[in-house]
C-alpha positions as CSV (number, residue, x, y, z in Angstrom):
1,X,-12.0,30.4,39.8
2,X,-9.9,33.1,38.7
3,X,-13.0,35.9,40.2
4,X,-12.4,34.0,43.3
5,X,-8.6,34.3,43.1
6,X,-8.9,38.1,42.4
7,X,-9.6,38.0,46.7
8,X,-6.6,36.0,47.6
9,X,-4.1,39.3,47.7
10,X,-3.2,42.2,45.8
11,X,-0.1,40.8,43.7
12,X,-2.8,38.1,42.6
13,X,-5.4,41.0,41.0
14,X,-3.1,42.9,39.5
15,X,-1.9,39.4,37.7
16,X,-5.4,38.8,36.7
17,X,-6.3,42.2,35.8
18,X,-3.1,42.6,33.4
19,X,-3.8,43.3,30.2
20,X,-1.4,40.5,29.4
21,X,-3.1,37.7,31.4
22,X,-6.3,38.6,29.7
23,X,-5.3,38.6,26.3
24,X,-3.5,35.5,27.2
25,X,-6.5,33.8,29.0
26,X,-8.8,34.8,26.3
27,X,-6.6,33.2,23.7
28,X,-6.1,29.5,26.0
29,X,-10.1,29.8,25.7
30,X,-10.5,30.2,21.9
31,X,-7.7,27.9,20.6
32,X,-9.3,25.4,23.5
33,X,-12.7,26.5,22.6
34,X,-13.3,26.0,26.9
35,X,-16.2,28.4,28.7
36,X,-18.0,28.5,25.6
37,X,-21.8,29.4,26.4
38,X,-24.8,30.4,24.8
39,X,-26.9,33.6,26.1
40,X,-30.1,32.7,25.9
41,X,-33.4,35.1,26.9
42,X,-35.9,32.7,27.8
43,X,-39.1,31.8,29.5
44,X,-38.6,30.1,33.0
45,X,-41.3,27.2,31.9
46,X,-39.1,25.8,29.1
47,X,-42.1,23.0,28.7
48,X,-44.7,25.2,28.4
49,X,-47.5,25.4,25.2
50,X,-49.1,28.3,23.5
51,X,-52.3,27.9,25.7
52,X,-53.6,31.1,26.3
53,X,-54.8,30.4,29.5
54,X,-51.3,28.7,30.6
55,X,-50.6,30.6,34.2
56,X,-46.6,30.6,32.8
57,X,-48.0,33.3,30.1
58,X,-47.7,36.1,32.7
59,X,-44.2,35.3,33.4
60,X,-41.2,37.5,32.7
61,X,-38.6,36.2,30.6
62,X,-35.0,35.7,32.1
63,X,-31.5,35.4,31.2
64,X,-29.3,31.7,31.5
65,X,-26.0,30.2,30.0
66,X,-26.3,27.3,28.5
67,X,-23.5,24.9,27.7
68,X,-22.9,25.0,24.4
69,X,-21.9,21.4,23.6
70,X,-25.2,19.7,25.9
71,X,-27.5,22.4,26.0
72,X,-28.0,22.1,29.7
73,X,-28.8,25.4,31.5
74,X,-25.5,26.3,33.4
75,X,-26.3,29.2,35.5
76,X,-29.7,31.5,35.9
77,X,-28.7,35.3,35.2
78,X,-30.1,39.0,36.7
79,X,-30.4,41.5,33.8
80,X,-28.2,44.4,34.5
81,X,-31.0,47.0,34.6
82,X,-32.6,44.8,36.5
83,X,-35.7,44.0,33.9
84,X,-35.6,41.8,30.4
85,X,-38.1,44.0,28.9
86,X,-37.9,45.2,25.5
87,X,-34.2,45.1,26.0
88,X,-31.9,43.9,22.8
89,X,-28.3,42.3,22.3
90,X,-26.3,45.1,19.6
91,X,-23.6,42.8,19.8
92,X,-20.8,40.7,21.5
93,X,-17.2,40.3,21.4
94,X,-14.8,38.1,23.8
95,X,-17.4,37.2,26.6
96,X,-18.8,40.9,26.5
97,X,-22.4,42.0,25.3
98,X,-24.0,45.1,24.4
99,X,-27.4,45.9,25.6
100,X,-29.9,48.7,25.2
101,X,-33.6,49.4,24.7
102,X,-35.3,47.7,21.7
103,X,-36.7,51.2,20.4
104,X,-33.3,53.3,20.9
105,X,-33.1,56.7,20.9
106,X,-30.0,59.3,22.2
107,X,-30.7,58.8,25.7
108,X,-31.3,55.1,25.9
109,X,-28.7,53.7,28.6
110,X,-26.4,50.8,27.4
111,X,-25.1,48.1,29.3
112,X,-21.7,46.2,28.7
113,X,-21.9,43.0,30.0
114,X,-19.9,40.3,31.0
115,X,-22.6,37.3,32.0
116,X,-19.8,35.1,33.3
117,X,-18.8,37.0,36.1
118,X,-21.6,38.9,36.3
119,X,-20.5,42.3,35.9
120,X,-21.2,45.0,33.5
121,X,-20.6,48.8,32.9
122,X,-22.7,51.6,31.8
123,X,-21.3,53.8,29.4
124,X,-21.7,57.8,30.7
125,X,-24.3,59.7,28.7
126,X,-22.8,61.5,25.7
127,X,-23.1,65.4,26.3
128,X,-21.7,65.9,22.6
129,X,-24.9,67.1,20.7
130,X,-27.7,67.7,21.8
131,X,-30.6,67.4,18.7
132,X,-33.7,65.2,17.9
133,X,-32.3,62.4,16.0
134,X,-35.7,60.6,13.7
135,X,-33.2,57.4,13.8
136,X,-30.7,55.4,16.5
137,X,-28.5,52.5,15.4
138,X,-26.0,50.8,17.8
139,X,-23.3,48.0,17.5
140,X,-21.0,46.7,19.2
141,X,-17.4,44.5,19.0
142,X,-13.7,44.3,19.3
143,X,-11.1,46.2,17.9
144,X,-7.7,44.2,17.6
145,X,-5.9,46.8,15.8
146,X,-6.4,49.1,19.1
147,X,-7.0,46.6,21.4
148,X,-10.0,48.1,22.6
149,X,-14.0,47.2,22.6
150,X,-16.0,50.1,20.9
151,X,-20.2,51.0,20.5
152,X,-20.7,53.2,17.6
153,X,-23.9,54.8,17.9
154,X,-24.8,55.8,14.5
155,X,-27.8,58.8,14.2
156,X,-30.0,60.6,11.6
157,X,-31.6,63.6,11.3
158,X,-34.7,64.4,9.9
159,X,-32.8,65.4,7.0
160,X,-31.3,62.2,6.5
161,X,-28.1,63.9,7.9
162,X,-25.6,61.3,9.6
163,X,-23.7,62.2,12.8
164,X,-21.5,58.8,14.3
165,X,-20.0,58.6,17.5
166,X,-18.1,55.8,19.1
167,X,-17.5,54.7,22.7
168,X,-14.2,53.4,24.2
169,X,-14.5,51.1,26.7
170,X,-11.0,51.6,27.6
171,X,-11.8,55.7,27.9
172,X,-14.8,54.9,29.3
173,X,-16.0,58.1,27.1
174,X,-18.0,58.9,23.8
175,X,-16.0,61.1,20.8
176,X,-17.7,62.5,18.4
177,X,-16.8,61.5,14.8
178,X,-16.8,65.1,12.8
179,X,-15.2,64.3,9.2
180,X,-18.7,63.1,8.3
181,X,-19.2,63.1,4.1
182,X,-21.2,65.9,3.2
183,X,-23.0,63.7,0.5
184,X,-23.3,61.1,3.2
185,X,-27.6,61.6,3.5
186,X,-29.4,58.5,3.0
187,X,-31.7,56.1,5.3
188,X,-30.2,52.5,6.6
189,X,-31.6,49.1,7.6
190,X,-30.6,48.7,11.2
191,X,-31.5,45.3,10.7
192,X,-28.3,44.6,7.8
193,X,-25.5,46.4,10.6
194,X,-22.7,44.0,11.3
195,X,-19.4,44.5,13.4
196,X,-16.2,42.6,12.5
197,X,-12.5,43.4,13.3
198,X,-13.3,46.8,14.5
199,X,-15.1,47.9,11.7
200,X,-19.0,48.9,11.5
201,X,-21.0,47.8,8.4
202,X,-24.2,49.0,7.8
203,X,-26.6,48.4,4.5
204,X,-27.4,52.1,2.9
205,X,-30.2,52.9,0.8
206,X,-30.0,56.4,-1.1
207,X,-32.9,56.2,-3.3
208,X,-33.3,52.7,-5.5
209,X,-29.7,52.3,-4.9
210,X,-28.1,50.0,-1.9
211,X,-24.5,50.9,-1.1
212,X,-22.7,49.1,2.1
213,X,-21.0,51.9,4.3
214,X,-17.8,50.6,6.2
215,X,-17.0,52.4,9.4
216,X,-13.2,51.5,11.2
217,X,-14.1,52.5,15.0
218,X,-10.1,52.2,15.3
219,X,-9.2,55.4,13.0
C-alpha cells in the first residue's frame, strides 16, 4: 500500500520517504511483528525428487517470500542482476539484503535489496586501491548508533596484510579504513563473520591461536 501511495502526490512521498515515517513504520512492524517473510532461493518444482533424469533438474532456481507464520509462497521474485547463479546473501537488516557473487573478489558487484518492494541499489565501484587481494570477505547490517546501513568489505593480501573498507548506504560511497594495526596479519574464516548493532565480527586465526576481531562500521 504505502509504494502505491508514494503516486498519490508529492506531499504524500515526501511523508513516506521521511526518515521519521520510516523509522516509525519499521518500528509498528517489529513490535507488531506484521510483514514478516522468509527469503527463500528455491527450485520452482517444490515436489520434485532427486531423480537424475527429473526434466525439473535443468531448471534455474528462483527467489519467493514466503509467509513466515504458514509457509505459503507469498510472492515470486526477479533477482536483481537478473540471474540466481552462484549469487550469496552477506547479510540483512530491516527488510534489506546484501548480495554478491559466491566467490568474491574486489570487483564483484553488490546488490542492496529490498524484496518487498522490489527495489535495490548497487553500490559504485570503490576506486580506493587498486591491488590483488588473495582474499574477499563481505557483510552487511544496520548501524543504530548512525542510523545508517553499512557493507564492510574486508581484504587480504598475499602477505596476510588486512585493508577494510566500509560502504554507506546513506553516502552512497566506499571510505577506506586507514588506522589498520600493523600486527593485524593473520588469515580468517569467512564462514564465522557476523554483523550485529553496527559492528563486524569476524573469527581470526594467527597461527594455532583463534582471536575474534570486532569492527564498529559506525567509528
Amino acid at each position: 500500500s504505502l509504494v502505491r501511495f508514494l503516486c498519490t502526490c508529492k506531499s504524500w512521498s515526501d511523508l513516506i520517504g521521511s526518515s521519521c515515517f520510516v523509522s516509525t513504520h519499521l518500528h509498528r512492524n517489529v513490535t507488531k511483528h506484521t510483514h514478516v517473510y522468509l527469503l527463500c532461493l528455491h527450485h520452482p518444482n517444490f515436489e520434485r525428487n532427486d531423480d537424475p533424469d527429473d526434466p525439473y533438474v535443468e531448471q534455474e532456481f528462483q527467489w519467493s517470500l514466503f509467509s513466515n507464520e504458514t509457509f505459503e509462497e507469498c510472492s515470486k521474485l526477479r533477482h536483481p542482476s537478473g540471474s540466481t547463479e552462484h549469487y550469496m546473501i552477506y547479510g540483512s537488516s530491516n527488510g534489506l539484503v546484501c548480495i554478491s557473487e559466491e566467490i568474491l573478489n574486489f570487483g564483484s558487484p553488490i546488490h542492496i535489496w529490498n524484496p518487498s518492494v522490489k527495489k535495490f541499489r548497487t553500490p559504485p565501484m570503490s576506486t580506493n586501491i587498486n591491488i590483488k587481494f588473495s582474499y574477499v570477505a563481505l557483510q552487511f547490517g544496520f548501524h543504530p548508533g548512525v542510523n545508517d546501513y553499512k557493507a564492510v568489505r574486508m581484504m587480504r593480501t598475499n602477505k596476510n596484510a588486512l585493508a577494510v573498507e566500509v560502504y554507506s548506504l546513506k553516502t552512497d560511497s566506499w571510505k577506506m579504513i586507514e588506522a589498520i594495526p600493523p600486527w593485524l596479519k593473520c588469515t580468517w574464516q569467512h564462514h564465522k563473520g557476523t554483523f550485529f548493532n553496527g559492528v563486524a565480527y569476524h573469527v581470526l586465526l594467527k597461527g594455532p591461536i583463534f582471536s575474534i576481531m570486532s569492527f564498529d562500521s559506525g567509528s
